[in-house]
Structures are given as structure tokens and as C-alpha cells.
PDB file of N, CA, C and O in Angstrom:
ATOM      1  N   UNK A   1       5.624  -4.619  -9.935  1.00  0.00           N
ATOM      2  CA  UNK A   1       4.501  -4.818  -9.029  1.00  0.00           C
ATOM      3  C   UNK A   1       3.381  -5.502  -9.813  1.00  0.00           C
ATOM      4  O   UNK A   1       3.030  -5.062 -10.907  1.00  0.00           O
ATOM      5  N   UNK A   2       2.847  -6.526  -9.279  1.00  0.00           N
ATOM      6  CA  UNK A   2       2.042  -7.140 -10.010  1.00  0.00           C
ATOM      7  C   UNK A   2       0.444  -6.134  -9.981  1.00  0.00           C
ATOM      8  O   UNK A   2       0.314  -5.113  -9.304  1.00  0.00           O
ATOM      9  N   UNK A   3      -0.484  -6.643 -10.749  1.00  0.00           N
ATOM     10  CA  UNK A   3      -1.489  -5.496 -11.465  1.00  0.00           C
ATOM     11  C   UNK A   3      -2.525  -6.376  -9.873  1.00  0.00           C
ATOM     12  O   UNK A   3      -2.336  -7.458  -9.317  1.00  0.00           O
ATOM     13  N   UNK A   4      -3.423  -5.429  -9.657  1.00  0.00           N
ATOM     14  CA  UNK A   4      -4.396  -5.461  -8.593  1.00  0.00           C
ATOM     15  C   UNK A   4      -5.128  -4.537  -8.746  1.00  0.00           C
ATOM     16  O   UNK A   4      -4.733  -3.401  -8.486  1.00  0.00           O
ATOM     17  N   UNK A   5      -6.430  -4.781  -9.224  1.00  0.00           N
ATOM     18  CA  UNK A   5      -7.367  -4.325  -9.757  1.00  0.00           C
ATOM     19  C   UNK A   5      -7.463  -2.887  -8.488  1.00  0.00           C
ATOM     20  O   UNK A   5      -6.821  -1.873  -8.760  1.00  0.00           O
ATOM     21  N   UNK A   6      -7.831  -2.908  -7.897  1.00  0.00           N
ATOM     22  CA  UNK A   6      -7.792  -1.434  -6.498  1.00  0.00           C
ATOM     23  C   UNK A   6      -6.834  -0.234  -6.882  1.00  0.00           C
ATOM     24  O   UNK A   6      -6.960   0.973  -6.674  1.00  0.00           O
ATOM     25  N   UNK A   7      -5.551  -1.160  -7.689  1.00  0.00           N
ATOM     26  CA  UNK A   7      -4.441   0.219  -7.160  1.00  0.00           C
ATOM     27  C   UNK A   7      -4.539   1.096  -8.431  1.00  0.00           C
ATOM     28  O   UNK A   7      -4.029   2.212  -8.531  1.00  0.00           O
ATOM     29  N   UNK A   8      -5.358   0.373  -9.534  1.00  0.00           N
ATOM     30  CA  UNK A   8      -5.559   1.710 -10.337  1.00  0.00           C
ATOM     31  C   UNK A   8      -6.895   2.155 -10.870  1.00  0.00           C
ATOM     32  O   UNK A   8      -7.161   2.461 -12.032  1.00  0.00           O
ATOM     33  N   UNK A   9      -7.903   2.136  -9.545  1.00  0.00           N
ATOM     34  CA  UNK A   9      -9.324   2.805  -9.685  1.00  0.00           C
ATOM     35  C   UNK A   9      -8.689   4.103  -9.118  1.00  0.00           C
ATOM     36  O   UNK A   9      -7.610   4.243  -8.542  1.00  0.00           O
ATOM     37  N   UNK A  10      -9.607   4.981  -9.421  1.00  0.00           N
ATOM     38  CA  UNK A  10      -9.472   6.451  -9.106  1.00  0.00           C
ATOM     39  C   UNK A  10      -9.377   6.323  -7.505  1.00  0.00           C
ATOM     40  O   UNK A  10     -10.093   5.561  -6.856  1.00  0.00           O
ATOM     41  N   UNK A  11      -8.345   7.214  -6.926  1.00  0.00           N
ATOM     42  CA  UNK A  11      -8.407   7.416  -5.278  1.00  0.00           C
ATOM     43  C   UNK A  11      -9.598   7.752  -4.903  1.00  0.00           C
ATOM     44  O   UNK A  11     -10.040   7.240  -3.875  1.00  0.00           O
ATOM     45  N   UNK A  12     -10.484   8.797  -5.731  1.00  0.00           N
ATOM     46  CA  UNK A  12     -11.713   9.381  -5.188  1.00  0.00           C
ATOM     47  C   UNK A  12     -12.738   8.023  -5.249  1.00  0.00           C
ATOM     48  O   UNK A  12     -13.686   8.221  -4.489  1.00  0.00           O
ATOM     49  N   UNK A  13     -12.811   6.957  -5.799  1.00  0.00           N
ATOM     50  CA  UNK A  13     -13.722   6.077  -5.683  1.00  0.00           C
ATOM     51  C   UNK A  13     -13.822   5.104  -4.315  1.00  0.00           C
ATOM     52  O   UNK A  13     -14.725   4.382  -3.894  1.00  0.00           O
ATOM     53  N   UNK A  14     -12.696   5.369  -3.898  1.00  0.00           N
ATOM     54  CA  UNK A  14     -11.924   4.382  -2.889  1.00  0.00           C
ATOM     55  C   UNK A  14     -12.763   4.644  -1.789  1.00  0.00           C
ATOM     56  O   UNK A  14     -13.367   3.615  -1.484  1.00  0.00           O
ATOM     57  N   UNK A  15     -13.033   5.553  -1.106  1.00  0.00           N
ATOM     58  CA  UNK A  15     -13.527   5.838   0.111  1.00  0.00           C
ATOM     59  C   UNK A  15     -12.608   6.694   1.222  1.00  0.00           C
ATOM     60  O   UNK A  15     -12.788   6.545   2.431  1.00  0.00           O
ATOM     61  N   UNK A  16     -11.416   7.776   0.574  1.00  0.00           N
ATOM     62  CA  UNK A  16     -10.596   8.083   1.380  1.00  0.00           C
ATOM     63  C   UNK A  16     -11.311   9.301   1.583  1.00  0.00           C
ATOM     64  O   UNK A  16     -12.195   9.844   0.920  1.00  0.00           O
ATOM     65  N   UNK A  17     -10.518   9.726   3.041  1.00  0.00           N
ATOM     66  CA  UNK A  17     -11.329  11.408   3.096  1.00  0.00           C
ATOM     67  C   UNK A  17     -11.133  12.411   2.373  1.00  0.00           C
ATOM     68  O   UNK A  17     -10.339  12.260   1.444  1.00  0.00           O
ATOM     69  N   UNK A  18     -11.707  13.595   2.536  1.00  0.00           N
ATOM     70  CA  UNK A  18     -11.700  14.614   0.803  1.00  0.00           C
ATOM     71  C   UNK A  18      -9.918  14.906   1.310  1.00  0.00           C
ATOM     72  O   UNK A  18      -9.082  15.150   0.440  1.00  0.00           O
ATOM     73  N   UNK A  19      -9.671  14.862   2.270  1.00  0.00           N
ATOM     74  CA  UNK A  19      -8.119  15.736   2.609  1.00  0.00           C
ATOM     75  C   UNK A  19      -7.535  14.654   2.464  1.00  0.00           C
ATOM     76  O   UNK A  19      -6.329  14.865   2.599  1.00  0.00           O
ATOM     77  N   UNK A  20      -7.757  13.491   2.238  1.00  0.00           N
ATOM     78  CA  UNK A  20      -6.793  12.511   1.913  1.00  0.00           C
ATOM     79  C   UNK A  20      -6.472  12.821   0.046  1.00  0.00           C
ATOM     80  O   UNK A  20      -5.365  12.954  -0.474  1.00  0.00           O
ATOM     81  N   UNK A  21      -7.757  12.865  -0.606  1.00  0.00           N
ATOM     82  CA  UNK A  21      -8.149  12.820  -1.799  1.00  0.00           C
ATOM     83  C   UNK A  21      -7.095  14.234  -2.521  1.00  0.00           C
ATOM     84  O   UNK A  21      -6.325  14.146  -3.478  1.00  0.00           O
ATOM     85  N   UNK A  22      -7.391  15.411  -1.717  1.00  0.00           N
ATOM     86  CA  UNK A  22      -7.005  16.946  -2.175  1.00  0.00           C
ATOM     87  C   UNK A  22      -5.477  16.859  -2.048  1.00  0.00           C
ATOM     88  O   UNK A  22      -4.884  17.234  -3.059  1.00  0.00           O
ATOM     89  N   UNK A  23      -4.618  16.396  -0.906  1.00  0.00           N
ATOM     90  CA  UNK A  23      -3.310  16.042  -0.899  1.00  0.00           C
ATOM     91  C   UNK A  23      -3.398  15.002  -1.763  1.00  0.00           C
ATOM     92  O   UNK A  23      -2.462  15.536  -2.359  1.00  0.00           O
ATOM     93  N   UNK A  24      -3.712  13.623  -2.678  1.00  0.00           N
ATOM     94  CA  UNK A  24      -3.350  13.429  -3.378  1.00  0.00           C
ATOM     95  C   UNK A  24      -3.401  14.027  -4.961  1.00  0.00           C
ATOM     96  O   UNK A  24      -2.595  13.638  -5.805  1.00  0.00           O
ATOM     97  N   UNK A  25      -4.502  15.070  -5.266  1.00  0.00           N
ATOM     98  CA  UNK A  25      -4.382  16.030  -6.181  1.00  0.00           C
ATOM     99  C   UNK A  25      -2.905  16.654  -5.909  1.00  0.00           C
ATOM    100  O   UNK A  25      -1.997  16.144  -6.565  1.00  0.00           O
ATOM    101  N   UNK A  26      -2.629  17.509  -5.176  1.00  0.00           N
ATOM    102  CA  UNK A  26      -1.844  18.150  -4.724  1.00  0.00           C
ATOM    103  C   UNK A  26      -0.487  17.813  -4.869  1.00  0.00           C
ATOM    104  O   UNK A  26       0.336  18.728  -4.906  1.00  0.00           O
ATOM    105  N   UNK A  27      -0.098  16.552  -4.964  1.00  0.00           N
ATOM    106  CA  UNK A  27       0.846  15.246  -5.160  1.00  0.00           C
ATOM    107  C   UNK A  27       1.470  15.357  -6.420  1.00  0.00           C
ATOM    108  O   UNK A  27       2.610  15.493  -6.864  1.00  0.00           O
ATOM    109  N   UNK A  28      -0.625  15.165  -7.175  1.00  0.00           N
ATOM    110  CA  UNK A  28      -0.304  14.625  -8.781  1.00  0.00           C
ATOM    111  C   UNK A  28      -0.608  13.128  -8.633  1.00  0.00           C
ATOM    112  O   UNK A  28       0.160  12.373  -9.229  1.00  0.00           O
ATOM    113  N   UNK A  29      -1.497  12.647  -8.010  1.00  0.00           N
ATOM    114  CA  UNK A  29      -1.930  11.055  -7.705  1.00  0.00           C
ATOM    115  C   UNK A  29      -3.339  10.775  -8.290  1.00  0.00           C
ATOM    116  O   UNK A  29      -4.250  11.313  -7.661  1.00  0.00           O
ATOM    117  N   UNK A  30      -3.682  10.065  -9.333  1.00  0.00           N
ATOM    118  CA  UNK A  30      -4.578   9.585  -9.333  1.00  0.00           C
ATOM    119  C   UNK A  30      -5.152   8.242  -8.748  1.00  0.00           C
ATOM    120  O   UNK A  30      -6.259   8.019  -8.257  1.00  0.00           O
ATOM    121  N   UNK A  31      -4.450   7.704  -8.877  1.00  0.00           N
ATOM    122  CA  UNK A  31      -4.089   5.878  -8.175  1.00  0.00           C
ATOM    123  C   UNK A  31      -3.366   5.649  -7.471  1.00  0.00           C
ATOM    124  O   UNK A  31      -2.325   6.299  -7.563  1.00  0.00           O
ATOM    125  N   UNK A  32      -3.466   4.593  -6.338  1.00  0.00           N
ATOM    126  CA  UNK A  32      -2.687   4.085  -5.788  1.00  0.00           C
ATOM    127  C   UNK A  32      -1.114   3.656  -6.490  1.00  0.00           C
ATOM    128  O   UNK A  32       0.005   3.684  -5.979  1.00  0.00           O
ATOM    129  N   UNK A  33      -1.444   3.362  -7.503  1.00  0.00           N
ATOM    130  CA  UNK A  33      -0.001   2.719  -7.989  1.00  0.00           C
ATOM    131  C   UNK A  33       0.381   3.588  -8.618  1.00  0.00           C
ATOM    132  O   UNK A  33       1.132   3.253  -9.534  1.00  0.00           O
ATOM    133  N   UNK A  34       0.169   4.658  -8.512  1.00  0.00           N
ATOM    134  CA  UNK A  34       1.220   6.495  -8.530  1.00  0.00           C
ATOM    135  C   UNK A  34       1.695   6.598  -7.282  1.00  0.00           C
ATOM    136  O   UNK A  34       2.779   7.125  -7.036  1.00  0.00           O
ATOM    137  N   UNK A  35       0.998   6.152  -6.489  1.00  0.00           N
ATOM    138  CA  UNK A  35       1.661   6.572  -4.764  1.00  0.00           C
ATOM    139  C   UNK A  35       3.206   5.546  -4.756  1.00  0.00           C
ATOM    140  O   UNK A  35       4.288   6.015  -4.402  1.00  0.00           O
ATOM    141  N   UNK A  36       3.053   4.382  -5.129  1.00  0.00           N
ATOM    142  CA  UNK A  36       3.235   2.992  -4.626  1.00  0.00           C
ATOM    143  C   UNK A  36       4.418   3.385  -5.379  1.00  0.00           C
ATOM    144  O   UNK A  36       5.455   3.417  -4.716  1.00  0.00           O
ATOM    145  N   UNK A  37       4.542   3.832  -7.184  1.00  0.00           N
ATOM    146  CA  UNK A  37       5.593   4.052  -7.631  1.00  0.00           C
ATOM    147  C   UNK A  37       6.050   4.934  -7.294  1.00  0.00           C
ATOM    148  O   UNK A  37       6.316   5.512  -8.348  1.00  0.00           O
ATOM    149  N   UNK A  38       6.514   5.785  -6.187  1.00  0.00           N
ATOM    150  CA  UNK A  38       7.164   7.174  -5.903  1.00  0.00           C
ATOM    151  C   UNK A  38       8.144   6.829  -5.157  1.00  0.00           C
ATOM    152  O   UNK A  38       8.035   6.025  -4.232  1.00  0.00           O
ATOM    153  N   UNK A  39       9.110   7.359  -5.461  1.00  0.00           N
ATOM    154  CA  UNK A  39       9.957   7.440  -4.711  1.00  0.00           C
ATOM    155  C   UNK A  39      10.037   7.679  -3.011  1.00  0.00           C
ATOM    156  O   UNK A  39       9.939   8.862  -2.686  1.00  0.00           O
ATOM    157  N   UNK A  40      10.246   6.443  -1.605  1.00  0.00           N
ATOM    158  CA  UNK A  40       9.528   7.434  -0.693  1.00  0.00           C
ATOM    159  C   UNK A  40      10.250   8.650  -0.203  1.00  0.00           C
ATOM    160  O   UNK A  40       9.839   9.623   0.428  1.00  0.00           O
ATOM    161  N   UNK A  41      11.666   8.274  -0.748  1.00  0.00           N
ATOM    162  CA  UNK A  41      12.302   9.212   0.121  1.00  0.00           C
ATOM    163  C   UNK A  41      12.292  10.728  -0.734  1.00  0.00           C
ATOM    164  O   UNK A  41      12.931  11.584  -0.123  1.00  0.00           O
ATOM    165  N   UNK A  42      11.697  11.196  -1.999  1.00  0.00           N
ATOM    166  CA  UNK A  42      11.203  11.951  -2.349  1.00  0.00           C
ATOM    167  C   UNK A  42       9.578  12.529  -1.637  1.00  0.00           C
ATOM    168  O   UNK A  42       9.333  13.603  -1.087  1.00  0.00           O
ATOM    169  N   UNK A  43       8.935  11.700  -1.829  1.00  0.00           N
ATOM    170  CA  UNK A  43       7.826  11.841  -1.533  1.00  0.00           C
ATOM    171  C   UNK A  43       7.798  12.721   0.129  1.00  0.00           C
ATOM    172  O   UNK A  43       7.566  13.925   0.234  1.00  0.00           O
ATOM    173  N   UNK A  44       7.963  12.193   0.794  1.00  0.00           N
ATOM    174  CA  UNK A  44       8.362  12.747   2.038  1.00  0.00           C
ATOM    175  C   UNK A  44       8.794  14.012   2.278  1.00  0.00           C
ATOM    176  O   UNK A  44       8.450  14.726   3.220  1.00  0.00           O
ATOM    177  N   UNK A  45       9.569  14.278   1.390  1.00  0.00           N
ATOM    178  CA  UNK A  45      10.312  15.869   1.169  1.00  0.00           C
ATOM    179  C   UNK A  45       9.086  16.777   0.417  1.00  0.00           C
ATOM    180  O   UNK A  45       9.405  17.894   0.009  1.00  0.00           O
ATOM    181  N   UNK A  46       8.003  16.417   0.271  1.00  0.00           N
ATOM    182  CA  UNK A  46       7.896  17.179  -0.338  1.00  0.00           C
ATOM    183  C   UNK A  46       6.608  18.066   0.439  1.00  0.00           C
ATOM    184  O   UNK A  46       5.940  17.440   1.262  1.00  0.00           O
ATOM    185  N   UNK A  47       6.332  19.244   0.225  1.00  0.00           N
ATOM    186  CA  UNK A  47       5.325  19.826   1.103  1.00  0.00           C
ATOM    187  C   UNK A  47       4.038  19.340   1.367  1.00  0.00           C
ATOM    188  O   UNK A  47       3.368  19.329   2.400  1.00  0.00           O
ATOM    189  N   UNK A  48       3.840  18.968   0.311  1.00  0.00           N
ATOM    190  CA  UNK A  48       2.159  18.622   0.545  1.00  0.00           C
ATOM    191  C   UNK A  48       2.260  17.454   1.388  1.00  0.00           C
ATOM    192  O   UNK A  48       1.175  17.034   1.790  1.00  0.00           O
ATOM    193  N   UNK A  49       3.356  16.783   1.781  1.00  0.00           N
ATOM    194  CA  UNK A  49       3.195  15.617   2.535  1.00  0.00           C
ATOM    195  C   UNK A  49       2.573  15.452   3.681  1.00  0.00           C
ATOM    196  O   UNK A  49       2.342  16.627   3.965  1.00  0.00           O
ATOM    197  N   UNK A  50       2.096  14.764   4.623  1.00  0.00           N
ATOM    198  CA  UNK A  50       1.645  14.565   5.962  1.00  0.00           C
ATOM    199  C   UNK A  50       1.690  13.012   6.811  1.00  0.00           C
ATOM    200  O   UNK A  50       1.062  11.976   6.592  1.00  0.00           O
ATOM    201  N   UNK A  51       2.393  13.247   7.529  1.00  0.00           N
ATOM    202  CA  UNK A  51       2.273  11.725   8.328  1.00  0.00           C
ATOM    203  C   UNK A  51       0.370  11.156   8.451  1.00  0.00           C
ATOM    204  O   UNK A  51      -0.131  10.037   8.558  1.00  0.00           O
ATOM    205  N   UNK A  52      -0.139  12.329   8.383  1.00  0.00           N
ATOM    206  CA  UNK A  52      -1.478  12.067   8.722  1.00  0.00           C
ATOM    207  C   UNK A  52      -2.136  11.359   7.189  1.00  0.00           C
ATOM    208  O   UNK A  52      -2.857  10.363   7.135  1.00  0.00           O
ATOM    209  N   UNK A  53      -1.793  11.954   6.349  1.00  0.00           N
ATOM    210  CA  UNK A  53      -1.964  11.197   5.018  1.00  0.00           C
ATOM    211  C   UNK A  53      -1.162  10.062   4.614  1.00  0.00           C
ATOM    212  O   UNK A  53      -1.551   9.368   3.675  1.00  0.00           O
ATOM    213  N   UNK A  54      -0.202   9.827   5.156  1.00  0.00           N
ATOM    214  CA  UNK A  54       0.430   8.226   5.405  1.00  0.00           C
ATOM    215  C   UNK A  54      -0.129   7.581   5.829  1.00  0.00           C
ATOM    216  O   UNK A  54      -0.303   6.485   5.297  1.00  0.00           O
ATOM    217  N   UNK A  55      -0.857   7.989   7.309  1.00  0.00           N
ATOM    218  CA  UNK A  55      -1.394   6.569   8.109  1.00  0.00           C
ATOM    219  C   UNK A  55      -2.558   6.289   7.816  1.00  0.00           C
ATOM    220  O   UNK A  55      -3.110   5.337   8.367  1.00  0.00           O
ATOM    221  N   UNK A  56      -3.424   7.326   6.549  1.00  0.00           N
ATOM    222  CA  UNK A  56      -4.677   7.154   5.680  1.00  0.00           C
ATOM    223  C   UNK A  56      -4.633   6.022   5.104  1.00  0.00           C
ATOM    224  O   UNK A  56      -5.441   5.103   5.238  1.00  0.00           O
ATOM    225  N   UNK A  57      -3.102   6.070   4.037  1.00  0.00           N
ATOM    226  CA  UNK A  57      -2.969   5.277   3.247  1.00  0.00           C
ATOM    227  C   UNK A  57      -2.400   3.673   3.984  1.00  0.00           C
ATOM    228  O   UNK A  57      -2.725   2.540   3.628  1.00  0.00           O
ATOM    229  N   UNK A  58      -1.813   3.930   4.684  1.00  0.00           N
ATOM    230  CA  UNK A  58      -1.753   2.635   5.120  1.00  0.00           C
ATOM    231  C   UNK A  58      -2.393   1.400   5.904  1.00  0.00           C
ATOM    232  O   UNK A  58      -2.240   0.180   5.956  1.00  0.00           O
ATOM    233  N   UNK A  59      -3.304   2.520   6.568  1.00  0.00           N
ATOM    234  CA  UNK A  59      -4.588   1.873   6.998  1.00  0.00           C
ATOM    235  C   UNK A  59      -5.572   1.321   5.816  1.00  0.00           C
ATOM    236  O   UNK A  59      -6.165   0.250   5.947  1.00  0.00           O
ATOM    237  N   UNK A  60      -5.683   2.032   4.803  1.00  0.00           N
ATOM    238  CA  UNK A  60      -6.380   1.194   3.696  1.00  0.00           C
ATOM    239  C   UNK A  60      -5.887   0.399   3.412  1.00  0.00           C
ATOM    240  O   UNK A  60      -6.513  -0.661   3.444  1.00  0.00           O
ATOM    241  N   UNK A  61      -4.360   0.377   2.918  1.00  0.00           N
ATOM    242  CA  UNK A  61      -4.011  -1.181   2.287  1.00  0.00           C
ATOM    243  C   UNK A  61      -3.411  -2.279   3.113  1.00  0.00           C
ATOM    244  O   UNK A  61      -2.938  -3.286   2.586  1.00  0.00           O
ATOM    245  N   UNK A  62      -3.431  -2.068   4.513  1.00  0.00           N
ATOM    246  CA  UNK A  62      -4.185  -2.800   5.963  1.00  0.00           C
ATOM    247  C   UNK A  62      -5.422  -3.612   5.554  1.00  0.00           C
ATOM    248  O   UNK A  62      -5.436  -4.843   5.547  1.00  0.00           O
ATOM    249  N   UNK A  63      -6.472  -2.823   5.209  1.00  0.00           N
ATOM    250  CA  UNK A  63      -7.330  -2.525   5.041  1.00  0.00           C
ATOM    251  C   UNK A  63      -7.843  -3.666   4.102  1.00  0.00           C
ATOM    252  O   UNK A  63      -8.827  -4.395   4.230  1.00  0.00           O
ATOM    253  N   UNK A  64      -7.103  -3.622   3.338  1.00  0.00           N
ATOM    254  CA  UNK A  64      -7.346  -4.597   1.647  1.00  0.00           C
ATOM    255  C   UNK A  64      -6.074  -5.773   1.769  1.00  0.00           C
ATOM    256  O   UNK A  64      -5.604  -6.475   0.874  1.00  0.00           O
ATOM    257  N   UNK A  65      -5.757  -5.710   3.045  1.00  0.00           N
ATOM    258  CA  UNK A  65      -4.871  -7.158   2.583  1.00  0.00           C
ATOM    259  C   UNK A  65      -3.952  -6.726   1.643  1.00  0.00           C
ATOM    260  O   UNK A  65      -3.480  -7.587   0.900  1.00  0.00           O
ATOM    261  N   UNK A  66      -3.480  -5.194   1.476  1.00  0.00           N
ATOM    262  CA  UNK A  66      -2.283  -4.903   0.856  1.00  0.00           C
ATOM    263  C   UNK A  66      -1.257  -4.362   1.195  1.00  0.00           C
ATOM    264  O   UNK A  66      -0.435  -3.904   0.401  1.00  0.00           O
ATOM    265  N   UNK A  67      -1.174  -4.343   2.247  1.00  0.00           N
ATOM    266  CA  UNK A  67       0.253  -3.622   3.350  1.00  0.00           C
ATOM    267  C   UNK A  67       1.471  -4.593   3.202  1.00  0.00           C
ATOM    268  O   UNK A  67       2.513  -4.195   3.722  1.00  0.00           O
ATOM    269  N   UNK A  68       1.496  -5.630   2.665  1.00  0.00           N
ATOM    270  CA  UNK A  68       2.827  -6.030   2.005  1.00  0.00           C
ATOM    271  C   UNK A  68       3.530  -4.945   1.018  1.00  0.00           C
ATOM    272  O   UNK A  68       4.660  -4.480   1.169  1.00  0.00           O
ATOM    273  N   UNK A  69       2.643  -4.654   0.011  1.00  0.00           N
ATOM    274  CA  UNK A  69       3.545  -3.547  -0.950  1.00  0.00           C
ATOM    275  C   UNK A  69       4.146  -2.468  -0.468  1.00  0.00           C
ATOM    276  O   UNK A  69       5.081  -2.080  -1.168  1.00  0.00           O
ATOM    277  N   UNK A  70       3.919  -1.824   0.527  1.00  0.00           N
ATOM    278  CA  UNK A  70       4.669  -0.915   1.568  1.00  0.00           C
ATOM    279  C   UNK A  70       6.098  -1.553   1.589  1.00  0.00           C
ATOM    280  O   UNK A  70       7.164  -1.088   1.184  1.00  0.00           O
ATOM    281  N   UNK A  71       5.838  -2.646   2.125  1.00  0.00           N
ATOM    282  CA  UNK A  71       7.271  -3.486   2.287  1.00  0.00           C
ATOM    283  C   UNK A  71       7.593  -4.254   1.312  1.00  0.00           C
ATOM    284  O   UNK A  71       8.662  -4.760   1.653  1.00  0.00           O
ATOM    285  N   UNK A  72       7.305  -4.638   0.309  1.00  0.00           N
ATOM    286  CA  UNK A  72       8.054  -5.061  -0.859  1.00  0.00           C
ATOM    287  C   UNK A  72       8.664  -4.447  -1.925  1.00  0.00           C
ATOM    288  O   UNK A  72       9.515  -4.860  -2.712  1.00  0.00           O
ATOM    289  N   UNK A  73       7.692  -2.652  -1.757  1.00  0.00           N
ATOM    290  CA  UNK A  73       8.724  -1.731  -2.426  1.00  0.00           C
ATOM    291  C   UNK A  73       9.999  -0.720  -1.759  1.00  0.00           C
ATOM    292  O   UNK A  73      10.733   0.039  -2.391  1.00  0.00           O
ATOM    293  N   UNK A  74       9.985  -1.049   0.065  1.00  0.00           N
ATOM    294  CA  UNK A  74      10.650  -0.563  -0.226  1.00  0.00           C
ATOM    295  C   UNK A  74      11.791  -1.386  -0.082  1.00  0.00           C
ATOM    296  O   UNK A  74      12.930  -0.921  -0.033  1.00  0.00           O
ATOM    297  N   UNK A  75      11.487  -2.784  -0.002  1.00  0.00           N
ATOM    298  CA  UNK A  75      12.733  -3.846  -0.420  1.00  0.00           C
ATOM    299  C   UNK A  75      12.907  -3.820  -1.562  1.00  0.00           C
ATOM    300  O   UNK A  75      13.945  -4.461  -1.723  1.00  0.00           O
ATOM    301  N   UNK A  76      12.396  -3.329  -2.943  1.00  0.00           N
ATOM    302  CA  UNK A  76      12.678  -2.780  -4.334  1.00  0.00           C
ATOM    303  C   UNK A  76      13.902  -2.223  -4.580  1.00  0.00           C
ATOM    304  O   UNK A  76      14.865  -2.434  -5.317  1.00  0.00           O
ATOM    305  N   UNK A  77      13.421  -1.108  -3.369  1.00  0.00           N
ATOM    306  CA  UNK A  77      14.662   0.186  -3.660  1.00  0.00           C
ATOM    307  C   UNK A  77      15.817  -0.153  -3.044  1.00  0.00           C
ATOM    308  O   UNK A  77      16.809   0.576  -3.003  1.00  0.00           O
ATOM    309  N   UNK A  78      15.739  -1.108  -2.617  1.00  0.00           N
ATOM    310  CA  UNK A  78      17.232  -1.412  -1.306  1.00  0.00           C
ATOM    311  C   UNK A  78      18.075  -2.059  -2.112  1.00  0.00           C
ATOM    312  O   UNK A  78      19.281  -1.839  -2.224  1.00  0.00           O
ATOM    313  N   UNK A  79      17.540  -2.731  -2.583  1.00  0.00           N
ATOM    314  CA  UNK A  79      18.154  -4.383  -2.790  1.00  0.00           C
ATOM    315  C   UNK A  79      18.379  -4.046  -4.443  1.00  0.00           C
ATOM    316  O   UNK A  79      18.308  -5.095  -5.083  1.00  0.00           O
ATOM    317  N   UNK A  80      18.635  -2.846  -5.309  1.00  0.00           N
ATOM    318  CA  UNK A  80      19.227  -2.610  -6.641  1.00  0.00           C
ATOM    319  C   UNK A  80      20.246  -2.666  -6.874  1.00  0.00           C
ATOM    320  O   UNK A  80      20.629  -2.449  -8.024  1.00  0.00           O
TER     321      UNK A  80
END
């Protein structure tokens, strides 16, 4: 994944809500490009997850003109 200055400022600087922020504590996320590198089909399984904290995150990188990486990683994982 190429480097983009956003995906590794702190989540809390970003502007997400504190329950966006506390599920990514909760995770183990400091940056976006901790999210971005996860496995999704782990990620998903795991409790702290929430569709509602998905459509946080994807609305931000909507948001930033970065909602390609959604779809270029998970053409990553396909295509090994």
C-alpha cells in the first residue's frame, strides 16, 4: 500500500467519534493503516466489531478520496 500521509496520524486526531475511537482501542488500532492491514475476514469475527464502526470508517475514506483501498485490499487478498 502506498504511504498517505492520513493513514498513519493517530485515529484520535482524525475527527472520528469517541465510540469509533474506543472500538478502535479495543481492536488494538492506532492508524488507519492498522485497520487497512487486517485481515477482513478476521476482523469481522471478532467482538469488538460493529457494522456501525465500518460505515464510520468508510464514510471517512469516502470522505478523503480514499475508498479505493477498501477495494484494492481486498483485491490483495484474492488475487495471491
Amino acid at each position: 500500500m502506498k504511504k498517505i500521509a492520513v493513514l498513519e496520524r493517530s485515529i484520535h486526531d482524525l475527527g472520528f467519534s469517541e465510540a469509533f475511537c474506543n472500538t478502535c482501542y479495543e481492536l488494538g488500532f492506532n492508524t488507519l493503516s492498522q485497520i487497512l492491514a487486517e485481515e477482513r475476514s478476521a476482523l469481522i469475527r471478532r467482538p469488538e466489531f460493529s457494522f456501525h464502526w465500518l460505515a464510520e470508517l468508510v464514510s471517512f475514506l469516502e470522505k478523503e478520496d480514499l475508498g479505493y483501498l477498501l477495494h484494492d485490499l481486498s483485491m490483495e487478498r484474492t488475487s495471491g
